[in-house]
LOGU-160735 format. One record per residue (C-alpha): x negated, y negated, z; residue in three letters. Coordinates in steps of 0.001 Angstrom, whole numbers, padded with zeros to 6 digits, always signed. Layout:
BEGIN
XYZala
...
end
This chain:
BEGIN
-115883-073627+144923unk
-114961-077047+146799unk
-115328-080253+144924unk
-118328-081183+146288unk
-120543-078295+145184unk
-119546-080101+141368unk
-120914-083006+142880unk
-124169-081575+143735unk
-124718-080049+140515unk
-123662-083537+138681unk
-126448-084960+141153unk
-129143-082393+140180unk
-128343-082868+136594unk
-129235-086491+137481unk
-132136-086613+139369unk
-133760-084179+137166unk
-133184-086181+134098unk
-133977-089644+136109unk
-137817-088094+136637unk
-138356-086425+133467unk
-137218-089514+131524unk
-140252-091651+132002unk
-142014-088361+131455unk
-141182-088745+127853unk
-141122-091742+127504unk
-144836-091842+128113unk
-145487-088401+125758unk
-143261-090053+123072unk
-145751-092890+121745unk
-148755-090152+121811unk
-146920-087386+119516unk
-144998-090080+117235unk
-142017-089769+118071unk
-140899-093529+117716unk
-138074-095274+116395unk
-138975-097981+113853unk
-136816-100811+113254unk
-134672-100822+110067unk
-131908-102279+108137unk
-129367-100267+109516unk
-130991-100658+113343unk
-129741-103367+116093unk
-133140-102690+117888unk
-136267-104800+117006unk
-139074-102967+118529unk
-140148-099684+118262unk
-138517-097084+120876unk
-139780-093934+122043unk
-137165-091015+121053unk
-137593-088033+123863unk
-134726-089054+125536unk
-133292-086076+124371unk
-135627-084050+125644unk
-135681-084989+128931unk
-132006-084334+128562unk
-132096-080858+127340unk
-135016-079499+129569unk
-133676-081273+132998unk
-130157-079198+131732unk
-132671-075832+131347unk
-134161-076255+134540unk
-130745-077048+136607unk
-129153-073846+135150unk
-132031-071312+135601unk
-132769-072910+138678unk
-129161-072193+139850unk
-129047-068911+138533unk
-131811-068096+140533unk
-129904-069669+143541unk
-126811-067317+142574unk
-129209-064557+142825unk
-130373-064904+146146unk
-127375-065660+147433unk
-125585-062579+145968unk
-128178-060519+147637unk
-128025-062314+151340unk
-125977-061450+154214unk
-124468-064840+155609unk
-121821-062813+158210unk
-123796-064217+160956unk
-124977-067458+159643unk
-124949-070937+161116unk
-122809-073649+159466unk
-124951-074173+156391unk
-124927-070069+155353unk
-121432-070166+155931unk
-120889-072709+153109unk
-123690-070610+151124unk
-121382-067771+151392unk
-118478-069211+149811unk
-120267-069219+146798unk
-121329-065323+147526unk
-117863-064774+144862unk
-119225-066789+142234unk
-122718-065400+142495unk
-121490-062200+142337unk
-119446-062620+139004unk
-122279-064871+137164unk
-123713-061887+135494unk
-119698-061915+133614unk
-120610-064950+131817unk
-124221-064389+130776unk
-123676-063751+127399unk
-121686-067223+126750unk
-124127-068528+128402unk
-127119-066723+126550unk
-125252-067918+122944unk
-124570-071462+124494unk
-128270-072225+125440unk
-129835-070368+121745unk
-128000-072374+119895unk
-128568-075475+121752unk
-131993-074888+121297unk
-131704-074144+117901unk
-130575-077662+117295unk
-132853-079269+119801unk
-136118-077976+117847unk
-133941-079183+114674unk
-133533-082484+116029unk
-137353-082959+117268unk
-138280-082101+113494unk
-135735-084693+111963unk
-136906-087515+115029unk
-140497-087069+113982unk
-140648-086249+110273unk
-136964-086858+108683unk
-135070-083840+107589unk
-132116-083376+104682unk
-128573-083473+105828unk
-127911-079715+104427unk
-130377-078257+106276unk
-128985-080126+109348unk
-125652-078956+108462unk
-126976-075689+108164unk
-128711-075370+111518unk
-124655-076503+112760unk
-123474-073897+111760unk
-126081-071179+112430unk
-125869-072696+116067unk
-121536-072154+115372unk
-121721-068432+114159unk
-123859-067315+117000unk
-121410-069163+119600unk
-118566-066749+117748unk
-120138-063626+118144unk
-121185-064572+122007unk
-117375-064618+122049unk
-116857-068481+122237unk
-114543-069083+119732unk
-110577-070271+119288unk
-107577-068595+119250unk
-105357-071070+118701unk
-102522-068183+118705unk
-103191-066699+115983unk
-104722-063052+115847unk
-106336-063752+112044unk
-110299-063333+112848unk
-111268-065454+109942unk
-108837-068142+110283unk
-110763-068232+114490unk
-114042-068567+112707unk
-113442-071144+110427unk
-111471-073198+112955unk
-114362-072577+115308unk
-116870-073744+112537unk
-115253-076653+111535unk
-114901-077750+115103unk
-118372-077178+116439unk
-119758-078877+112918unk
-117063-081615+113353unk
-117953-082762+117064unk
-121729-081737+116545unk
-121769-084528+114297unk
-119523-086883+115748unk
-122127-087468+119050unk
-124775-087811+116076unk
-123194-090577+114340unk
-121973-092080+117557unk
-126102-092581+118746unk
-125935-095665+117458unk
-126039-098379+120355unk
-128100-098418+123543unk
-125534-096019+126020unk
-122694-095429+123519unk
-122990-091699+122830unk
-124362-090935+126179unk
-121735-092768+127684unk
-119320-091724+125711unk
-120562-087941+126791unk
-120748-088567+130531unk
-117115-089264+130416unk
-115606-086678+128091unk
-117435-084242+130382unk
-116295-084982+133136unk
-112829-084743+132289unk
-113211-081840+130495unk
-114924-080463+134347unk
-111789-081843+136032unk
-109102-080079+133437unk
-111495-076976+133775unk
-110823-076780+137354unk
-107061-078174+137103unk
-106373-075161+134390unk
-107041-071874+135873unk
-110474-072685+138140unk
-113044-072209+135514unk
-115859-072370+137288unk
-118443-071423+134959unk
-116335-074273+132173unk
-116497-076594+135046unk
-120031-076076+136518unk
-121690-076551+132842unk
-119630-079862+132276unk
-120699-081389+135437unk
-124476-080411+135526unk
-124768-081896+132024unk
-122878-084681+132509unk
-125211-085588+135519unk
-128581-084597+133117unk
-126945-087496+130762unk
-126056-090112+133689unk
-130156-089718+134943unk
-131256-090800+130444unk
-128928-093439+130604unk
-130526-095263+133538unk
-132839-096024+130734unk
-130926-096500+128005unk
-128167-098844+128782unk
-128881-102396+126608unk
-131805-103085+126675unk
-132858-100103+126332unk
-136428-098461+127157unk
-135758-094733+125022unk
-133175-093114+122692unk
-132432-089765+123426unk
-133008-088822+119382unk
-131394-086600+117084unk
-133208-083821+119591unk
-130400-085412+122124unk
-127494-086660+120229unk
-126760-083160+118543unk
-127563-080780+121080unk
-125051-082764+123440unk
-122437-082630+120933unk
-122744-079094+119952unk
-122653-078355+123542unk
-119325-080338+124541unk
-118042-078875+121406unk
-118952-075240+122805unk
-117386-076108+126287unk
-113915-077428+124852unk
-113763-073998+122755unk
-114858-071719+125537unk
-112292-073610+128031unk
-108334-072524+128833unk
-106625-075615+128356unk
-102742-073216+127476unk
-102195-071027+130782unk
-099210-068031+129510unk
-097273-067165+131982unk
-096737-070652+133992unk
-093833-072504+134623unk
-095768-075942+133810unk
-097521-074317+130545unk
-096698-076035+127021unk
-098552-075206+123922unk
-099321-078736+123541unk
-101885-077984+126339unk
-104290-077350+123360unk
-104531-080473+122139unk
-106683-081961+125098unk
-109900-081424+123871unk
-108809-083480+120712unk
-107315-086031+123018unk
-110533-086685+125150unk
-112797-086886+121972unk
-109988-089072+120028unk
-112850-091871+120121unk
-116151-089695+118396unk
-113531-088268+116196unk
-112045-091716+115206unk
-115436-092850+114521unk
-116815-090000+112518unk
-113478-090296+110500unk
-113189-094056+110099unk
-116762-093969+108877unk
-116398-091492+106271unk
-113058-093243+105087unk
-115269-096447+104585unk
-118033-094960+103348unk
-115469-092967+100639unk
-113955-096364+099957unk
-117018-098255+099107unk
-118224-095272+097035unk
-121272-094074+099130unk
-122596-090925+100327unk
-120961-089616+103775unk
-124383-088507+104870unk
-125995-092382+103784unk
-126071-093799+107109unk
-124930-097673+107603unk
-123189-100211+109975unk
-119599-099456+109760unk
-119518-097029+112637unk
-116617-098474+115071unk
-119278-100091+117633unk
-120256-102132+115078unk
-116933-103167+113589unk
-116628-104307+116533unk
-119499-106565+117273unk
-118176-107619+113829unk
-114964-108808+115717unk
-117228-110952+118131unk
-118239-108530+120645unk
-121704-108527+122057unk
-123459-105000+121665unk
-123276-104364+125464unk
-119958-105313+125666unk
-118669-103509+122954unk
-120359-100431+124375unk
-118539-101071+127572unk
-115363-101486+125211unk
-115565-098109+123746unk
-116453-096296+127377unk
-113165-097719+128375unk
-111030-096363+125469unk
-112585-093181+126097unk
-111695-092974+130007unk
-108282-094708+129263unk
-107458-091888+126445unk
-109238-088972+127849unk
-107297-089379+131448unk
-104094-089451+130137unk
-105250-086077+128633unk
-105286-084343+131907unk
-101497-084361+132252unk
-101146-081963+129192unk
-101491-078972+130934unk
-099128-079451+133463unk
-096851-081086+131087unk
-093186-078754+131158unk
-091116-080384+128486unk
-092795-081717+124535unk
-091551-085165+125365unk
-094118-086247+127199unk
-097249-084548+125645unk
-095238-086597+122573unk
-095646-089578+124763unk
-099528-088828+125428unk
-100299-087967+121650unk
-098202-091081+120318unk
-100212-093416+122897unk
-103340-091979+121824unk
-102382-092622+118069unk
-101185-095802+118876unk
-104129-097067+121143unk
-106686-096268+117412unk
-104246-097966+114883unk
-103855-101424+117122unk
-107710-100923+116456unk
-107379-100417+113567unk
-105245-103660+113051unk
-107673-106038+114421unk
-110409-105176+112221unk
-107818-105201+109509unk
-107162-108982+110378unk
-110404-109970+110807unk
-111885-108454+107303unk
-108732-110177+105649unk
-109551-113896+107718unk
-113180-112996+106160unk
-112276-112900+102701unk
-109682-115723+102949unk
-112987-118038+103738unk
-115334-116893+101354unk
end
């Protein structure tokens, strides 16, 4: 496949989700599903909260749409076809091997939905954090035994599930807690996925890896149209955690390590940690402050980093815009891993990566210590 087939899908993805948006955002008001404002909300007005179902049924729709596309295609004779069949055919080879992938693809969309109905029941009525957890990692076990799970090189089965487990439940969560400004998590998505597309196709051609990333990265670029500050709709609990279980699913099902190449280091594994350093810095931060200040994990607040750093000055849009940039600035130099033949310089990508979080880290250290000093 040329680059520009990834483009249309990312473009489907879109206009899909830019029509069905509005959609729900009309149904949302007449089933409920609203956002109220609260003591840990920056919004002041209530906002409807099918975002993320516009989200996950525009995804539905541009997969089974395109499977149906495969389909036909596998079954025509373009031999003698004008200009457009010709580019049809070069897809015949893809079409033909779909049916290879179906059952990643079967476990990737059940649990998906698993969590989507989960996180319609928690948007409308509220829901306890073990059951949540629990639907995580009924959603992680059946993404094992559809055979996406990591290796990480070592042939123990239970040491594959539990690192599987731990990472779906880990990143699952880390989009949920990151929903917390108009366009952070989305945002945030959009750009993890498309890097994890590009090192897809830059490791290996995985099409399939490659094709998923881009069509949902293009069903979360048509929701944010609507909810960049100020914002019109969130995309929900319904949104946040199906769209980090499935990034989760697509960093675990991708080859990042290629055996057998002259370029190939082992460090090659650590890009999927490297382009979600920022949800992972948050969800860790968070539950170092909440641990520190003797809370709950699960007892929701405002120390997530977006609004430490509003704290530092920032306006919410800007410090939206702040985080996107971290995550394109860390994620990119993420893409080099692969291709990386000698440790010192995936050290040099992990240290800058490290480095980038505790200069962070730093600044909000300073300012909470000038904030004491004047009380």
């Amino acid at each position: 496949m040329e680059w520009y087939h990834f483009f249309v899908l990312f473009f489907e993805g879109f206009l899909l989700s830019l029509l069905l948006t509005p959609l729900m955002r009309r149904l949302a008001p007449l089933l409920s599903f609203l956002d109220h404002p609260g003591e840990r909300k920056v919004h002041q007005n209530p906002k409807p909260l099918l975002g993320g179902a516009a989200i996950f049924f525009a995804f539905l729709i541009a997969v089974f749409g395109d499977l149906l596309i495969l389909d036909w295609i596998a079954r025509s004779d373009f031999s003698q076809a004008s200009w457009w069949g010709r580019h049809l055919s070069e897809l015949s080879y893809f079409a033909a091997g779909s049916g290879r992938v179906m059952r990643e693809l079967i476990g990737l969309l059940s649990g998906g939905a698993i969590l989507f109905v989960l996180g319609l029941i928690d948007d409308r009525f509220g829901m306890s954090p073990l059951v949540k957890l629990a639907g995580q990692i009924i959603a992680a076990i059946i993404l094992y035994y559809c055979n996406i799970q990591i290796a990480l090189f070592i042939d123990r089965a239970f040491i594959n599930f539990a690192v599987t487990l731990f990472w779906i439940v880990l990143i699952t969560n880390a989009f949920n807690l990151l929903d917390n400004m108009d366009g952070l998590s989305g945002g945030v998505a959009v750009i993890a996925l498309v890097l994890l597309g590009i090192s897809t196709l830059l490791v290996g051609r995985q099409v399939f890896m490659s094709s998923i990333a881009f069509t949902l990265a293009g069903c979360i670029a048509g929701f944010l149209r609507y909810n960049l500050n100020p914002s019109s709709i969130f995309m929900g609990d319904a949104g946040s955690l199906v769209i980090g279980y499935m990034v989760a699913a697509l960093t675990v099902q991708s080859t990042f390590y290629q055996t057998g190449t002259e370029n190939a280091t082992g460090w090659a594994v650590a890009m999927p940690a490297v382009i979600l350093a920022v949800p992972i810095f948050d969800t860790l931060s968070v539950i170092l402050i909440r641990i520190k200040n003797g809370k709950p994990i699960y007892v929701g607040d405002k120390n997530h980093f977006s609004h430490r750093l509003v704290a530092l000055g920032m306006s919410h849009r800007r410090a939206v815009f702040f985080i996107h940039l971290v995550t394109l600035c860390v994620g990119s130099a993420a893409l080099v891993l692969p291709i990386i033949n000698e440790p010192f310089g995936a050290y040099v990508v992990l240290t800058q990566t490290i480095v980038f979080f505790v200069i962070i880290a730093m600044l909000e250290h300073i300012r909470n210590n000038n904030n004491n000093h004047s009380k």
